[in-house]
Structures are given as C-alpha cells and as structure tokens.
Backbone atoms as SQL, in Angstrom:
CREATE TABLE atoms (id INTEGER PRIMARY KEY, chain TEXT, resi INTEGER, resn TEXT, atom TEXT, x REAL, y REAL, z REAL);
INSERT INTO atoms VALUES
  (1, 'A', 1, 'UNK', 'N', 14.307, -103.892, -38.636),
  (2, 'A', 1, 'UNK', 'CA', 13.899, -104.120, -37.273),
  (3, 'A', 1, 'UNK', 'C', 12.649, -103.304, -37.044),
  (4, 'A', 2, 'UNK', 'N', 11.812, -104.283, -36.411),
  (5, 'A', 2, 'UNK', 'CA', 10.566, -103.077, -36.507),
  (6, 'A', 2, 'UNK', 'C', 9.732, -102.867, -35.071),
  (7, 'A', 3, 'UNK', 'N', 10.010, -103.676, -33.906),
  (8, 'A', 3, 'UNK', 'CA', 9.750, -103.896, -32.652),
  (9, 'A', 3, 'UNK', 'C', 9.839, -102.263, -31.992),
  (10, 'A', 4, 'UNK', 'N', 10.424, -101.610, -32.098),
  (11, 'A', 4, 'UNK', 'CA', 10.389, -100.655, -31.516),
  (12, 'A', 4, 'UNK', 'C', 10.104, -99.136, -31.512),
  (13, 'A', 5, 'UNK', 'N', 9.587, -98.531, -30.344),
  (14, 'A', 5, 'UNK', 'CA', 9.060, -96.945, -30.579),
  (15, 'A', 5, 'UNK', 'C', 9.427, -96.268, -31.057),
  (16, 'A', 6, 'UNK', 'N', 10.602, -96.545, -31.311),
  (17, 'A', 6, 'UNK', 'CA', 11.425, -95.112, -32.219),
  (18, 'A', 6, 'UNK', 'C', 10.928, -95.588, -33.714),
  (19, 'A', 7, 'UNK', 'N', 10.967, -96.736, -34.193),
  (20, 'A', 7, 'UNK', 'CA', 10.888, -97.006, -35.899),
  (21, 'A', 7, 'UNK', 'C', 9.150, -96.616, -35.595),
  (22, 'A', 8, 'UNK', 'N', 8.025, -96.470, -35.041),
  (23, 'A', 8, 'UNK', 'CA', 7.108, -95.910, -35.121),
  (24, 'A', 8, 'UNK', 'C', 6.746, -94.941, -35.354),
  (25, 'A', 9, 'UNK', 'N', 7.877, -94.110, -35.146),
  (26, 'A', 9, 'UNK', 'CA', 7.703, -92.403, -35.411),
  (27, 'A', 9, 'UNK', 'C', 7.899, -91.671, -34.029),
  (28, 'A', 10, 'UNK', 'N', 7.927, -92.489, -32.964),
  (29, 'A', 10, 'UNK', 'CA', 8.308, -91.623, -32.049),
  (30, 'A', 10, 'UNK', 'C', 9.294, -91.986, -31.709),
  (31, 'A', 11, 'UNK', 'N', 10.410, -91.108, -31.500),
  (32, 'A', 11, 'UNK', 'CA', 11.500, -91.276, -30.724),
  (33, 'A', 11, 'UNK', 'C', 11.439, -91.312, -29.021),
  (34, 'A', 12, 'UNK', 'N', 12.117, -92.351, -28.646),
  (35, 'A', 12, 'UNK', 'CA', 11.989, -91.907, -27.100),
  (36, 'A', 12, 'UNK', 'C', 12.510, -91.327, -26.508),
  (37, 'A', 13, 'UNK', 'N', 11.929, -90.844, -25.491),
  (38, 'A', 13, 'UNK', 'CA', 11.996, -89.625, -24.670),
  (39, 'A', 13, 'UNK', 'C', 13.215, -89.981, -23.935),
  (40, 'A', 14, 'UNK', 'N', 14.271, -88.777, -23.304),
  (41, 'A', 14, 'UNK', 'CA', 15.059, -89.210, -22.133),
  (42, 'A', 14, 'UNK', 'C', 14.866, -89.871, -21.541),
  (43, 'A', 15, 'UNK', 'N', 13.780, -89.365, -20.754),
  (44, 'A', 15, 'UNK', 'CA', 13.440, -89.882, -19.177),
  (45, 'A', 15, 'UNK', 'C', 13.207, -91.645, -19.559),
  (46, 'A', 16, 'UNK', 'N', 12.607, -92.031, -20.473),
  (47, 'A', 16, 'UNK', 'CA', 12.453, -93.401, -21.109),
  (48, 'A', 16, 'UNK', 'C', 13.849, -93.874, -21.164),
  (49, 'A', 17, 'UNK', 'N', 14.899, -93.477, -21.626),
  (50, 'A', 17, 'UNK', 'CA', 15.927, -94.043, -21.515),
  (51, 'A', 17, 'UNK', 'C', 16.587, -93.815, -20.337),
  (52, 'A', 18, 'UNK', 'N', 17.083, -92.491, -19.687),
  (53, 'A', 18, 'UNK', 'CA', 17.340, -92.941, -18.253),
  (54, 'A', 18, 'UNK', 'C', 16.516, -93.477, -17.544),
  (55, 'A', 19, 'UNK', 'N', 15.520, -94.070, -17.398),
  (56, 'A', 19, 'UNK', 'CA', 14.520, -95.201, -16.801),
  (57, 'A', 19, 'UNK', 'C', 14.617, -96.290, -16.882),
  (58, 'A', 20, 'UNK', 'N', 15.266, -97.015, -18.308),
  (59, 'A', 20, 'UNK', 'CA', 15.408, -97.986, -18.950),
  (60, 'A', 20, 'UNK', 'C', 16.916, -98.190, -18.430),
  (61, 'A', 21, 'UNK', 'N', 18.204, -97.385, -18.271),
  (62, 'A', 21, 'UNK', 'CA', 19.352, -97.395, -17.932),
  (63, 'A', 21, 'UNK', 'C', 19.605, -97.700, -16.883),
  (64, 'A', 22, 'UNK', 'N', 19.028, -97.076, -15.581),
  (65, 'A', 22, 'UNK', 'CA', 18.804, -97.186, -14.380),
  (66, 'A', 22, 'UNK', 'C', 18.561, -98.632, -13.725),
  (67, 'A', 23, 'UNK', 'N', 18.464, -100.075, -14.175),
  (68, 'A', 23, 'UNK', 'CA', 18.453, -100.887, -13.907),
  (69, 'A', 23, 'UNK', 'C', 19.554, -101.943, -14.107),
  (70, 'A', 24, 'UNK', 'N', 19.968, -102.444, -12.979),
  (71, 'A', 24, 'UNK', 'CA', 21.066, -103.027, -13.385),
  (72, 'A', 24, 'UNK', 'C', 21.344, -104.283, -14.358),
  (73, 'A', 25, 'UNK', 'N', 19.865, -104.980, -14.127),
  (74, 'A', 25, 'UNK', 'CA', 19.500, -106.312, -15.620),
  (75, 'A', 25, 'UNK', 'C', 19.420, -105.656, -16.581),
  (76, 'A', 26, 'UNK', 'N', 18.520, -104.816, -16.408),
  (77, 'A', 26, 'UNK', 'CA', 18.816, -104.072, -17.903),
  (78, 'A', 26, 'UNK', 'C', 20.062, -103.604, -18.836),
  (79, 'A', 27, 'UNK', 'N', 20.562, -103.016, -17.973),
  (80, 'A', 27, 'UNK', 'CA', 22.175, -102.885, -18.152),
  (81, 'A', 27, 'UNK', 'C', 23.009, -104.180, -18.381),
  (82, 'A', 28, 'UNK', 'N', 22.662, -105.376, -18.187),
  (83, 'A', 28, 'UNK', 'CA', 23.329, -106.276, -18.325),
  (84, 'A', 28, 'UNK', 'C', 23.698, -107.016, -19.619),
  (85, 'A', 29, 'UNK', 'N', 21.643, -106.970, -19.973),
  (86, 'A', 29, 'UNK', 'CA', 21.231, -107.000, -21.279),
  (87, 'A', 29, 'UNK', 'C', 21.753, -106.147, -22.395),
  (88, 'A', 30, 'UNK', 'N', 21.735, -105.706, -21.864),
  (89, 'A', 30, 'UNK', 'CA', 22.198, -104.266, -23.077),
  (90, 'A', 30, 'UNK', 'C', 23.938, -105.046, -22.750),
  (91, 'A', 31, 'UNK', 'N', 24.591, -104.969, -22.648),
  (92, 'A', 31, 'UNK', 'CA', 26.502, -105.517, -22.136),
  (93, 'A', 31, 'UNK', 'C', 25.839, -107.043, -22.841),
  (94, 'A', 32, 'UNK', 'N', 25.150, -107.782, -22.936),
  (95, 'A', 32, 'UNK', 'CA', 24.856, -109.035, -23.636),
  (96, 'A', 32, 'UNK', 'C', 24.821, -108.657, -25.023),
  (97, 'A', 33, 'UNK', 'N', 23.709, -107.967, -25.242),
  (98, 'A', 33, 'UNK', 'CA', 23.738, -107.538, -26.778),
  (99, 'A', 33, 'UNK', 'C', 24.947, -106.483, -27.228),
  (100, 'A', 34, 'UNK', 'N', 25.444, -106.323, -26.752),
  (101, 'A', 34, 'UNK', 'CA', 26.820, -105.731, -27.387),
  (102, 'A', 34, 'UNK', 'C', 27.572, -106.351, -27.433),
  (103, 'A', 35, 'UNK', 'N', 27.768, -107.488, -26.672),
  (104, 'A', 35, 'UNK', 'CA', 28.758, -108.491, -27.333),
  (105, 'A', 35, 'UNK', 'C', 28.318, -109.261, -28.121),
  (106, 'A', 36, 'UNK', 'N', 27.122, -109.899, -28.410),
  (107, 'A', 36, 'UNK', 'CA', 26.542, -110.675, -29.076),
  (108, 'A', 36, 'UNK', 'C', 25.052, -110.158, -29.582),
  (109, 'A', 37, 'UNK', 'N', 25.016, -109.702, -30.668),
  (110, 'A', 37, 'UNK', 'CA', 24.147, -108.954, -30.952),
  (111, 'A', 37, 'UNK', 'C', 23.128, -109.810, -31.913),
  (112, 'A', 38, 'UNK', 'N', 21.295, -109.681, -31.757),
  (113, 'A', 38, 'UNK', 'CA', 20.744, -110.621, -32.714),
  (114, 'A', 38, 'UNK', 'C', 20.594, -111.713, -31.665),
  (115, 'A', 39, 'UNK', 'N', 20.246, -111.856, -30.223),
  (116, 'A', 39, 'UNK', 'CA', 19.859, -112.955, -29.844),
  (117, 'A', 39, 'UNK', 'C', 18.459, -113.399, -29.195),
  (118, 'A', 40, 'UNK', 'N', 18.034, -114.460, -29.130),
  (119, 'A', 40, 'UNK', 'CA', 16.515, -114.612, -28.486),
  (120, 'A', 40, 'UNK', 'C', 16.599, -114.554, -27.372),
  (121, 'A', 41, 'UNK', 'N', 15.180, -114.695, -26.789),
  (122, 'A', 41, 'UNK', 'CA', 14.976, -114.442, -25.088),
  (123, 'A', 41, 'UNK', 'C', 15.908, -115.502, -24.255),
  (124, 'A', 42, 'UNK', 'N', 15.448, -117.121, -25.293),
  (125, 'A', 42, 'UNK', 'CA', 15.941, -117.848, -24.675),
  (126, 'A', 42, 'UNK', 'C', 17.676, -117.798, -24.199),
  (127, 'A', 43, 'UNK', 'N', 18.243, -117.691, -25.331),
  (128, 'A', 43, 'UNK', 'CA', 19.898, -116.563, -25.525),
  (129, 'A', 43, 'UNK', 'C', 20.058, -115.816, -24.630),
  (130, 'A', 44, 'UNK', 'N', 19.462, -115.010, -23.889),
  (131, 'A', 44, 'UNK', 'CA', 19.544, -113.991, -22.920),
  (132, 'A', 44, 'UNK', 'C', 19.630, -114.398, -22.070),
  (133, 'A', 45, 'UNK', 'N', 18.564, -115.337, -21.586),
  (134, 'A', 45, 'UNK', 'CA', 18.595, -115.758, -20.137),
  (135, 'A', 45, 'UNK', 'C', 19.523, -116.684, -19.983),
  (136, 'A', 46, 'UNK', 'N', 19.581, -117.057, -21.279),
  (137, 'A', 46, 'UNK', 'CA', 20.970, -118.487, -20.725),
  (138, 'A', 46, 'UNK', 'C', 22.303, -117.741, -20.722),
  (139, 'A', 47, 'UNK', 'N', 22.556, -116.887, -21.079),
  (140, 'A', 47, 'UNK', 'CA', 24.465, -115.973, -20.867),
  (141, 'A', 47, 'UNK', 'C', 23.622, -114.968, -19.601),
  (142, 'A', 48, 'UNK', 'N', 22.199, -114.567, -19.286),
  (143, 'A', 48, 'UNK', 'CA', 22.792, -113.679, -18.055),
  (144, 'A', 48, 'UNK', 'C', 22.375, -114.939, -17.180),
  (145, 'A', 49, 'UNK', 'N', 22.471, -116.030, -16.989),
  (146, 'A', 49, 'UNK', 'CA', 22.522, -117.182, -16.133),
  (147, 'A', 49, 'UNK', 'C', 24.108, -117.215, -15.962),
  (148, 'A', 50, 'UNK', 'N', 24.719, -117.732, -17.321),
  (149, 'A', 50, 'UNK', 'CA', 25.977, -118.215, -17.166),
  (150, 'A', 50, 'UNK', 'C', 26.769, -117.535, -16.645),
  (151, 'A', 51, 'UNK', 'N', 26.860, -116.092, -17.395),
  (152, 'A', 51, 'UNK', 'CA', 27.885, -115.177, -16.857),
  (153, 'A', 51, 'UNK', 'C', 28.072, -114.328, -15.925),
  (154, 'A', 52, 'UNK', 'N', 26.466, -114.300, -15.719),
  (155, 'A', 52, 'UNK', 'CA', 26.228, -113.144, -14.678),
  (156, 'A', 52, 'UNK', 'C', 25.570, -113.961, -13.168),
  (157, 'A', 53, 'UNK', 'N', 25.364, -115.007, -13.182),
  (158, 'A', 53, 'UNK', 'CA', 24.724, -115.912, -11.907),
  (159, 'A', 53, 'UNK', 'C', 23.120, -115.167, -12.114),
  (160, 'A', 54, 'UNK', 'N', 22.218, -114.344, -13.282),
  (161, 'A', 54, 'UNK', 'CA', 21.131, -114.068, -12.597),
  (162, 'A', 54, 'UNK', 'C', 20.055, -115.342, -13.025),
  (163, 'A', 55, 'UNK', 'N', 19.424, -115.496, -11.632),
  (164, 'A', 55, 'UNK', 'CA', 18.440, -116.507, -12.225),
  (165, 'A', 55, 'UNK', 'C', 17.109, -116.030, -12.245),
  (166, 'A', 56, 'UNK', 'N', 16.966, -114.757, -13.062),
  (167, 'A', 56, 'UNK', 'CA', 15.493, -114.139, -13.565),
  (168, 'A', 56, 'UNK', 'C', 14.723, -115.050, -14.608),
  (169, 'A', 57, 'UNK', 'N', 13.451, -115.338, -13.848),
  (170, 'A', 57, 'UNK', 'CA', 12.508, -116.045, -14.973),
  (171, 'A', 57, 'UNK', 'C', 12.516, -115.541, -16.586),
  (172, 'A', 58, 'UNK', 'N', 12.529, -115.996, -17.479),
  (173, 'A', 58, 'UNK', 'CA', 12.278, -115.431, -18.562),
  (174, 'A', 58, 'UNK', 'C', 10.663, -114.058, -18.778),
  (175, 'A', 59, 'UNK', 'N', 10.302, -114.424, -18.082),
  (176, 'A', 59, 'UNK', 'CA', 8.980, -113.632, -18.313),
  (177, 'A', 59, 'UNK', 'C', 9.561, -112.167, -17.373),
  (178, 'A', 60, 'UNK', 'N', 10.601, -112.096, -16.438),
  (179, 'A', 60, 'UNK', 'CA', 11.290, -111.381, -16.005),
  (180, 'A', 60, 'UNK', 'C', 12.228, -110.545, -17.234),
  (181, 'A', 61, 'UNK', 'N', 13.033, -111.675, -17.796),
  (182, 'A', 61, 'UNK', 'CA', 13.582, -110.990, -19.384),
  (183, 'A', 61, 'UNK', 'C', 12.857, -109.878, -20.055),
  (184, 'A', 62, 'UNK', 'N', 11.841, -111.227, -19.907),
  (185, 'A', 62, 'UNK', 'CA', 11.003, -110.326, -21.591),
  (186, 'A', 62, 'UNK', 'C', 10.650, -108.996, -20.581),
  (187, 'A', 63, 'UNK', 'N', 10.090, -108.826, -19.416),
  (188, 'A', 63, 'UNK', 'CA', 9.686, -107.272, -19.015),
  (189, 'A', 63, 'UNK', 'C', 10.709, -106.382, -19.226),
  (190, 'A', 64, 'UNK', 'N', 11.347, -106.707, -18.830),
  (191, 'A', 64, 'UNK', 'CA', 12.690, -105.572, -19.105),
  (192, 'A', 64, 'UNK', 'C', 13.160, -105.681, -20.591),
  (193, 'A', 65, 'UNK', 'N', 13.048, -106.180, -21.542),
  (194, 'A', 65, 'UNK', 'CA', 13.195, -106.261, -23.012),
  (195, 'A', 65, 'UNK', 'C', 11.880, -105.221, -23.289),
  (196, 'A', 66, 'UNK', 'N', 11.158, -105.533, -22.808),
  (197, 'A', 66, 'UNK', 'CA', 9.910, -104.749, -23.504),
  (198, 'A', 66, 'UNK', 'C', 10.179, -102.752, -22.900),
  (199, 'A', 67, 'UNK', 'N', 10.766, -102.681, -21.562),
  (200, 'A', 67, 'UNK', 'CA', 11.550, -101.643, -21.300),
  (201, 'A', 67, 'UNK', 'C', 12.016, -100.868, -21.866),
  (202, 'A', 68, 'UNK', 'N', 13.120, -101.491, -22.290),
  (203, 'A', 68, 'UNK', 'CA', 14.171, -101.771, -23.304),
  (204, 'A', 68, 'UNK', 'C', 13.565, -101.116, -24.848),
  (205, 'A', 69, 'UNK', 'N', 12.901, -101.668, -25.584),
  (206, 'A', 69, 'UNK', 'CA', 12.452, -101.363, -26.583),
  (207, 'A', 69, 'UNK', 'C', 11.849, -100.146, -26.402),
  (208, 'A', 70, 'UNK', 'N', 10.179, -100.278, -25.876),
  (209, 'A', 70, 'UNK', 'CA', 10.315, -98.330, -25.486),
  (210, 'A', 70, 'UNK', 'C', 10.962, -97.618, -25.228),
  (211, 'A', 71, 'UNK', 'N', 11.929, -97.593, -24.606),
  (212, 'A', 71, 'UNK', 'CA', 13.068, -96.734, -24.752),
  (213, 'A', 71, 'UNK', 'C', 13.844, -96.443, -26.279),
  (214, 'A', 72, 'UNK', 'N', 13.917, -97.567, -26.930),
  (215, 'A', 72, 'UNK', 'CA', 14.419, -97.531, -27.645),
  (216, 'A', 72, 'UNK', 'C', 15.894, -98.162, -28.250),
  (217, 'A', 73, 'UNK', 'N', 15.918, -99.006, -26.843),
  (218, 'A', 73, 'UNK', 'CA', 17.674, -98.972, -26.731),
  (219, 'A', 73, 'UNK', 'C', 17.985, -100.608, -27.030),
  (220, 'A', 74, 'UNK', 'N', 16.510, -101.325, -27.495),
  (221, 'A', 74, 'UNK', 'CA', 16.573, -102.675, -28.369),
  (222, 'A', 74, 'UNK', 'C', 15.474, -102.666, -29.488),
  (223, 'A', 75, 'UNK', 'N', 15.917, -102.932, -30.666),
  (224, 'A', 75, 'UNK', 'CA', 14.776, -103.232, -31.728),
  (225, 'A', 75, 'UNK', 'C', 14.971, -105.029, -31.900),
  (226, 'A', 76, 'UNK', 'N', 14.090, -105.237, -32.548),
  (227, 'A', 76, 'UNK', 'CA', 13.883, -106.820, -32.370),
  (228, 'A', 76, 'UNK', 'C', 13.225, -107.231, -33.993),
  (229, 'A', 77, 'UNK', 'N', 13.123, -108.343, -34.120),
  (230, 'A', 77, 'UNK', 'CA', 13.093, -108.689, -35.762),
  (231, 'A', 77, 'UNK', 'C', 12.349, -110.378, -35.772),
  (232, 'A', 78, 'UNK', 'N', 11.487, -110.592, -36.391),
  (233, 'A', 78, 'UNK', 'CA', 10.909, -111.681, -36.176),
  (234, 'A', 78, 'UNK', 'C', 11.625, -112.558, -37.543),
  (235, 'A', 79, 'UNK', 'N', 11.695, -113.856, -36.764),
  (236, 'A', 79, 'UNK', 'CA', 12.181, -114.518, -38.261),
  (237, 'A', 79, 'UNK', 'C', 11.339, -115.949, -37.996),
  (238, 'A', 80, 'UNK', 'N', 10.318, -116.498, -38.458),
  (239, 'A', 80, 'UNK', 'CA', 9.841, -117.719, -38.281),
  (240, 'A', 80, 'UNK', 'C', 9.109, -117.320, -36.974),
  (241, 'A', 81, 'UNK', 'N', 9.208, -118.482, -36.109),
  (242, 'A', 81, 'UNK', 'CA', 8.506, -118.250, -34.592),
  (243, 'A', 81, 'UNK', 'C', 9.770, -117.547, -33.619),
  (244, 'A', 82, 'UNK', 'N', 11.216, -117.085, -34.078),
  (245, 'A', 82, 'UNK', 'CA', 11.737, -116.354, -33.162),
  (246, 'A', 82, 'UNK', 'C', 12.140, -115.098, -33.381),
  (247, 'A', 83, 'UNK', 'N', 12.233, -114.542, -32.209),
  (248, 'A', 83, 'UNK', 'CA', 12.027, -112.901, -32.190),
  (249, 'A', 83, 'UNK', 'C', 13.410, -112.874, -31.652),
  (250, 'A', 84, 'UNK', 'N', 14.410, -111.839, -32.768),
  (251, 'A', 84, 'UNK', 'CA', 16.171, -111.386, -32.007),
  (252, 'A', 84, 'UNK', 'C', 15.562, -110.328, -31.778),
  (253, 'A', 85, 'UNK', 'N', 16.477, -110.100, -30.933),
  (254, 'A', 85, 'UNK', 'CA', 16.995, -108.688, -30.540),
  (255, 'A', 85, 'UNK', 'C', 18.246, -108.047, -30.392),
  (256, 'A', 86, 'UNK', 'N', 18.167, -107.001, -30.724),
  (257, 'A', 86, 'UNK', 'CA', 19.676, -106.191, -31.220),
  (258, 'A', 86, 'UNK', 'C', 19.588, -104.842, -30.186),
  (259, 'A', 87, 'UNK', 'N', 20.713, -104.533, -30.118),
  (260, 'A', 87, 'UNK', 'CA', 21.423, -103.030, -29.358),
  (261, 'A', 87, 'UNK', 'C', 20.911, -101.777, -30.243),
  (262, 'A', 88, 'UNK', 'N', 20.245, -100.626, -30.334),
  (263, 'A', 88, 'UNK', 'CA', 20.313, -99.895, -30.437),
  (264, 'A', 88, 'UNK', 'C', 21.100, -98.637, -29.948),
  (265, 'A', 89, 'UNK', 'N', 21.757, -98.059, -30.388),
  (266, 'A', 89, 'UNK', 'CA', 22.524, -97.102, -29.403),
  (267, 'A', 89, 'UNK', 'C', 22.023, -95.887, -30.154),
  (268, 'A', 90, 'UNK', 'N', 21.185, -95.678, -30.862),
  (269, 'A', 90, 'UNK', 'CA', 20.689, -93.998, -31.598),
  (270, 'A', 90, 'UNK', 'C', 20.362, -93.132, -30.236),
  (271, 'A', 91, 'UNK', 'N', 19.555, -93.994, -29.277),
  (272, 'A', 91, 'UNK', 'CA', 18.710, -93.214, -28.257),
  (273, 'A', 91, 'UNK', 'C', 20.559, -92.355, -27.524),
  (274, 'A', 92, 'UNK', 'N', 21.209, -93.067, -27.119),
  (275, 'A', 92, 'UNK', 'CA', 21.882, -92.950, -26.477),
  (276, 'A', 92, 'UNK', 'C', 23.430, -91.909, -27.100),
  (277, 'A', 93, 'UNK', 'N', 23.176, -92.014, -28.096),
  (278, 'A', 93, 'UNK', 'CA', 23.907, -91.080, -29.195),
  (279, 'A', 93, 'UNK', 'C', 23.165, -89.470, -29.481),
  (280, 'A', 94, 'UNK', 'N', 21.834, -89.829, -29.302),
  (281, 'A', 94, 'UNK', 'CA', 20.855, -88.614, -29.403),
  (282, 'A', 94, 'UNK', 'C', 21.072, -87.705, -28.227),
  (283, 'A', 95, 'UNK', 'N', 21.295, -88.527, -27.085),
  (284, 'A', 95, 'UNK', 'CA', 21.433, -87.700, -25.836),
  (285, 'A', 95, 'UNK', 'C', 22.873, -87.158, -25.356),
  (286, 'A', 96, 'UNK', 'N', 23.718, -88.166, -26.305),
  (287, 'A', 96, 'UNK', 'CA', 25.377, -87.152, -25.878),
  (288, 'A', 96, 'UNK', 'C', 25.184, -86.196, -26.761),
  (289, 'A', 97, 'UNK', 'N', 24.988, -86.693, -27.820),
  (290, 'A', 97, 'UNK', 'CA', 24.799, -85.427, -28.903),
  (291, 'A', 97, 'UNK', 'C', 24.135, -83.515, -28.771),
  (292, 'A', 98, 'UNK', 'N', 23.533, -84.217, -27.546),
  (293, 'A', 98, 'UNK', 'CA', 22.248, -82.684, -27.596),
  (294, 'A', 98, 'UNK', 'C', 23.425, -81.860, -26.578),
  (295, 'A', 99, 'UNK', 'N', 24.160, -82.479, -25.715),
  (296, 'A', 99, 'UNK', 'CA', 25.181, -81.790, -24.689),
  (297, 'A', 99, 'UNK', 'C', 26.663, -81.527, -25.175),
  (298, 'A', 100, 'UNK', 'N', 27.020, -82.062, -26.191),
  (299, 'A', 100, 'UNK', 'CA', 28.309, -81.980, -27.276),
  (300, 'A', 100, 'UNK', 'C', 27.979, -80.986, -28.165),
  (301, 'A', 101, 'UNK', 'N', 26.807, -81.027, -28.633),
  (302, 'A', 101, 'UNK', 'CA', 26.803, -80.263, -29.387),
  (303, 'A', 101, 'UNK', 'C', 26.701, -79.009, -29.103),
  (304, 'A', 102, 'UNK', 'N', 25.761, -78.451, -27.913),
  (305, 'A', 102, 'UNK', 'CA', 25.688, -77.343, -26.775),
  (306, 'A', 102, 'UNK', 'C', 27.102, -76.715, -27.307),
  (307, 'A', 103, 'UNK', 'N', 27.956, -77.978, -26.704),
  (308, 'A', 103, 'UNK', 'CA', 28.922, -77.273, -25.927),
  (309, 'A', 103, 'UNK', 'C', 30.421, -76.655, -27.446),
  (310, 'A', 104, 'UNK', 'N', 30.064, -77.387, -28.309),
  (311, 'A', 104, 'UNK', 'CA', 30.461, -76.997, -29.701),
  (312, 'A', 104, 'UNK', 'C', 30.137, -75.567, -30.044),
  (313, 'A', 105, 'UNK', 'N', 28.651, -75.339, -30.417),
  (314, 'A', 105, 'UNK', 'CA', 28.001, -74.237, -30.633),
  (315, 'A', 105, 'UNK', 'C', 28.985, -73.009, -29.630),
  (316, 'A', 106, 'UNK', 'N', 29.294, -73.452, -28.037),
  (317, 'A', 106, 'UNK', 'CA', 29.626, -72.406, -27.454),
  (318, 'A', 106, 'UNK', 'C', 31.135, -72.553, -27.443),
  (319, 'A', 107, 'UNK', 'N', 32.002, -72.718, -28.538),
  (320, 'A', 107, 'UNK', 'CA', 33.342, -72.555, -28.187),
  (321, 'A', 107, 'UNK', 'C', 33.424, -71.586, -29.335);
C-alpha cells in the first residue's frame, strides 16, 4: 500500500488523527472499511448510502479519504484504473500505546 503519509516516512501526527477522528463520515468510513476492507470510492459511497442514508457526493468521499490517509488511518493501492482502500489502525495503536505504556513503565 503506498497512498499514504506514514509509508512516506512520516508518521502522522496526533492532532492529524484526532482531526481525522473527529468527523462523523469519517468515522463511518473507517466502520465501512473494517467490515469490508480493500474497497473503491465507488464501494464507499454505495454502503454509506445504503446503510447509513448518507447522500455525500463522491468528491465529498474522496475529501475525507484524502483526510483519512494523511492521517494515516487509510492506505490505498492502485490496481489497473482502481484505487482500494484499506483500514489502517498503526496510527491509532501508536497512540494507545504511548499512554499504556506510560502507565506500565509506572507500576
């Protein structure tokens, strides 16, 4: 997967992911790709249509996918002319981790 800031060398920042979290489509997306992981834009908008009643333009999708990816919390993979996208959860593992582990160190 190569779509995203973190496989660049930078990892993203918190605030990038609580920024990216903080939205409730976004959040939705992300609950889409965890159940069904590896899908296109078009894929997206048609289950958060179906399941969720949202009727966001696709060009609405893709902004918040592109969110999403700077953060870190979707990488994406080109195959032919379509682009999946998958769940990342490192970002989000990185950040329980830094407060678990705190709290390890101090027992």
């Amino acid at each position: 997967m190569s779509d995203t800031g973190a496989d660049k060398g930078h990892p993203a920042e918190a605030g990038d992911v609580f920024k990216a979290l903080a939205d409730p489509t976004r959040r939705k997306i992300l609950d889409e790709l965890a159940e069904r992981d590896g899908q296109t834009l078009f894929e997206i908008c048609s289950r958060l249509a179906m399941k969720h009643q949202l009727g966001s333009s696709r060009q609405a999708i893709s902004q918040h996918l592109e969110v999403l990816t700077r953060a870190g919390l979707v990488a994406s993979r080109r195959a032919g002319r379509y682009k999946f996208h998958h769940l990342n959860t490192e970002p989000l593992e990185r950040l329980t981790d830094r407060w678990r582990n705190r709290e390890a160190k101090e027992s």
